[in-house]
N, C-alpha and C positions, 0 to 999 in steps of 0.2 A: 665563436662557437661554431664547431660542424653541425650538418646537416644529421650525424649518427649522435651527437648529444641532443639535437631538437627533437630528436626524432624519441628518443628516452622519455623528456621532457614532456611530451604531448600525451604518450602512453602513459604514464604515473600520471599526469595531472587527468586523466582523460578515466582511469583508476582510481584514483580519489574522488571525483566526481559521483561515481557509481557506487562508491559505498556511501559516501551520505544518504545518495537517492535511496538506497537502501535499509541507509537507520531511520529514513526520514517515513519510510513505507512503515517498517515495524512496528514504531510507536505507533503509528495511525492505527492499525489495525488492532495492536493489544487496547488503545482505547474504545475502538467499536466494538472486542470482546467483553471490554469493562460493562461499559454501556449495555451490550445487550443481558449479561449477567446481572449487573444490578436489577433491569428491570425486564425481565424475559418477555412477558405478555406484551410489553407497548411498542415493539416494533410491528407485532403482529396486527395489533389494532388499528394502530397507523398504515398497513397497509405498503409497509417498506420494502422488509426481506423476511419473507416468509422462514421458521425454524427447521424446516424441514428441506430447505433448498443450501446445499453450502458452496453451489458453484456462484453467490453472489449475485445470480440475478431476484430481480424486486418482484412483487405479485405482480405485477402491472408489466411486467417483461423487460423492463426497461433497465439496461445493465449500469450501476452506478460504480 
C-alpha cells in the first residue's frame, strides 16, 4: 500500500467517523425534543432548560 492510498484510507475512515457522530447527535436530540413535547411543563419544573432559552443552556447556567 502507498502512502497516497493511506492516506485515502484515513480520510473516508476519518468521514465515516463523523457521520455516525452525527446520526448519533440527531437521535439524541429528536429524543430530547420528544421528551420535552410530551411533557412541556416538567423540564421547567425541574429546573433543567428553561422553554424560552434555545441556545441550551440550563436555569442554573450550567451548559449541558
Amino acid at each position: 500500500m502507498r502512502y497516497v492510498d493511506a492516506g485515502y484510507v484515513i480520510a473516508l475512515g476519518a468521514l465515516a467517523l463523523y457521520a455516525v457522530v452525527l446520526l448519533l447527535r440527531h437521535r439524541r436530540l429528536e429524543r430530547a425534543a420528544a421528551r420535552r413535547t410530551a411533557a412541556p411543563g416538567l423540564a421547567a419544573e425541574h429546573g433543567s432548560v428553561r422553554a424560552d432559552d434555545a441556545s441550551g443552556a440550563s436555569a442554573r447556567g450550567v451548559r449541558r
